[in-house]
N, C-alpha and C positions, 0 to 999 in steps of 0.2 A: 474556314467558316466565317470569319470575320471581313464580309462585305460590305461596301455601302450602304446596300439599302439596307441588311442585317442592323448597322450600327443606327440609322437612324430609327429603326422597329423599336432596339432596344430603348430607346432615348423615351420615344413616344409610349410604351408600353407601360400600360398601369393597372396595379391589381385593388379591386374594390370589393367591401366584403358584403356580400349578399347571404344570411343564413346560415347555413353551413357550406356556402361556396364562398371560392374566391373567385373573381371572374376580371380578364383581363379585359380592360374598355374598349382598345384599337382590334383586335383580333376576334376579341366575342370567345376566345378560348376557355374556359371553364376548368381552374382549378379545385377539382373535389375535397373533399375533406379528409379522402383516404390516401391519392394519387393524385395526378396532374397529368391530361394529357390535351395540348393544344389540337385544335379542327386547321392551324396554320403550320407550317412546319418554319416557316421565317420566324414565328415569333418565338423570344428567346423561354426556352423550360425552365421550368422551376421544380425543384423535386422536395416534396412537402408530406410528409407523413405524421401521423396522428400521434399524439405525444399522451393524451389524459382526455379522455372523454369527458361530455358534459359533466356538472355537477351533480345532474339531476340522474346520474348513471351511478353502477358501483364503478371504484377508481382498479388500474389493470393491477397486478398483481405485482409489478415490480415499482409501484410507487405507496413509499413510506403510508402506514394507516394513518389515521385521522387521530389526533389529541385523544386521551382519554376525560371524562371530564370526572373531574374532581373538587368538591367541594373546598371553600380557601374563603381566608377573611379580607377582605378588600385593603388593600395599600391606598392610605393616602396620597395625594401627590400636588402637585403646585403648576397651573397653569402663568408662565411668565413667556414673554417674548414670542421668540419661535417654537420653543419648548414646553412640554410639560417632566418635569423632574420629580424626585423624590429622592432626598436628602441618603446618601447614602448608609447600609446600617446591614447586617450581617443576613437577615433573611431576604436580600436582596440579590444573594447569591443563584436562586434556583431559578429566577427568572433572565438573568446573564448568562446560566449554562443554556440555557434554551435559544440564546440568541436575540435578547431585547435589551435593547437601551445601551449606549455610548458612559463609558465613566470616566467624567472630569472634572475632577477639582472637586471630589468630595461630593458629588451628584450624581446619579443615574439618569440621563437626559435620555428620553424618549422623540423620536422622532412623531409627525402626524399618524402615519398610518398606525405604528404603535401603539400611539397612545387610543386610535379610534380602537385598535382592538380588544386591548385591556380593558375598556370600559365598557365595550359589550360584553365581554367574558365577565364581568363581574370581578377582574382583577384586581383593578385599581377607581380609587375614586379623583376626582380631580375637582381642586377646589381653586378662587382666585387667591392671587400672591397677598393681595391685601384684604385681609376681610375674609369669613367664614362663609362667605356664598359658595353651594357647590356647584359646578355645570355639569350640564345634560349632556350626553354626547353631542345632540342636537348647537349645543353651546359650542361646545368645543369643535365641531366642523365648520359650523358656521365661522369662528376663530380663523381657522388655520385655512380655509376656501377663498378669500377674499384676493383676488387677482389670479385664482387657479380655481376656475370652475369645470376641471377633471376629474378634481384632486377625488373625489367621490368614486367615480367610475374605477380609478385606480386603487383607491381602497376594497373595493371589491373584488378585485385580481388577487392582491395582495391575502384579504380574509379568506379567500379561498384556497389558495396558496398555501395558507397558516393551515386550516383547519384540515389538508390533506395529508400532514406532517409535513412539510419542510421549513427549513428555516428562511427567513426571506428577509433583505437586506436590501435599502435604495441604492441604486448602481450609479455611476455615473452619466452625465446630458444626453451621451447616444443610446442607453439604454433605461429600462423601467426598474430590474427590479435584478437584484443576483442572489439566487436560493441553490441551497445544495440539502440533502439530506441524508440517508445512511449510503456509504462509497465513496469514492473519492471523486468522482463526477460533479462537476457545477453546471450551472445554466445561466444564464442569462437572456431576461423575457422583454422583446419588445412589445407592447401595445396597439392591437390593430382596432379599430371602431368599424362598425356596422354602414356601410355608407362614407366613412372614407375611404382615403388611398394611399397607398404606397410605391414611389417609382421604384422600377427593376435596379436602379442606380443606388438609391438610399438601402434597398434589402440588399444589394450585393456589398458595401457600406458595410452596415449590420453585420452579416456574414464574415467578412473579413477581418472585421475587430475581436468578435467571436472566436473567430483559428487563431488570432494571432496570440489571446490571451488562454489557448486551450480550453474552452468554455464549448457547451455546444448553446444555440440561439435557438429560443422558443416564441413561436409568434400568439399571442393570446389575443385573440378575436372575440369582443362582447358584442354581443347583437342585441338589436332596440326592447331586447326584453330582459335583459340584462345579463344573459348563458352565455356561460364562457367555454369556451372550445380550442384546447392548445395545438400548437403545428409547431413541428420539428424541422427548420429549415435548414440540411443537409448540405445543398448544392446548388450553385444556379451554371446553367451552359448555358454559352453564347457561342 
């Protein structure tokens, strides 16, 4: 199967997200949001199924329910550096069973998205290091956005993520984000945008870091209204 002009198809071939489509640019091929089938048979398949429907849907029946909410007294916390922390102390327990915040050296260190979360939940308050001012989220994004004007979009992946029950963890540079939740199953989500792209090279990439770490690869596609729509990227043939 791997011919010339095949290899060069694949080289050229790029998926860009339109809606609830992927649509590949050189072939005009039209990856659905359910399945994938090319109008070209050169251009290489991608086999892509629906992983969690939009937000604005109920979620399928084998993904964890959503938080329960529960009333709680807000945690202080201390905006310094790249972190917001909070001095650690024994009722700090129930939110490290849950999967939040790094402990070191006598701190519970919060990452960004973390910490955007907790402070919409009303979990935590966050104030500066020096001085009794407290920040708004609004503060503290603006903080933590400065040379990463994604960091937003990707928090939204992220609180949605949270709010569907799993726990979600930043992955390493080739990936967005590593959540697992009840089973032994993890994932690992890369980030697709509304209007970009991604070469067949970089998701086959993806994919293979994917298998190699026993992980399955989730592609979360946010479209210019901000709906997020996950895909299960299984396989690619060339």
């Amino acid at each position: 199967m791997a011919s010339a002009a095949r290899t060069r198809n694949e080289t050229l071939c790029k998926i860009s997200v339109s809606g609830r489509n992927l649509r590949c640019n050189e072939c005009a091929g039209i990856f659905s949001w359910s399945r994938h089938k090319s109008i070209k048979e050169q251009c290489t398949a991608v086999v892509l199924v629906s992983f969690m429907e939009n937000s604005t849907n109920p979620p399928p029946t084998n993904v964890p329910p959503p938080e329960e909410k529960t009333q709680f007294t807000p945690l202080n916390a201390i905006s310094e550096g790249r972190y917001v922390y909070i001095p650690y102390k024994p009722e700090l327990m129930e939110l490290r069973d849950r999967g939040f915040g790094d402990l070191r050296k006598g701190k519970l260190l919060f990452t960004p998205y973390e910490s955007f979360y907790l402070i919409e939940k009303q979990r935590i308050r966050v104030f500066k290091k020096r001085g009794e001012q407290e920040l708004t989220l609004r503060d503290v994004v603006q903080r933590f956005s400065i040379g990463k004007p994604e960091i937003w979009i990707k928090y939204l992946v992220y609180r949605d993520l949270r709010d569907r029950g799993y726990i979600v963890r930043e992955s390493n540079r080739d990936f967005d984000f590593d959540i697992y939740g009840k089973g032994p199953l993890r994932r690992l989500i890369s980030i697709v945008y509304e209007g970009g792209e991604a070469s067949l090279r970089k998701l086959r990439k993806l994919l293979a870091s994917a298998e190699k770490e026993k992980k399955e690869l989730i592609l979360a596609v946010v479209d210019r209204r901000t709906d997020i729509v996950y895909y299960t990227l299984s396989s690619l043939r060339v």
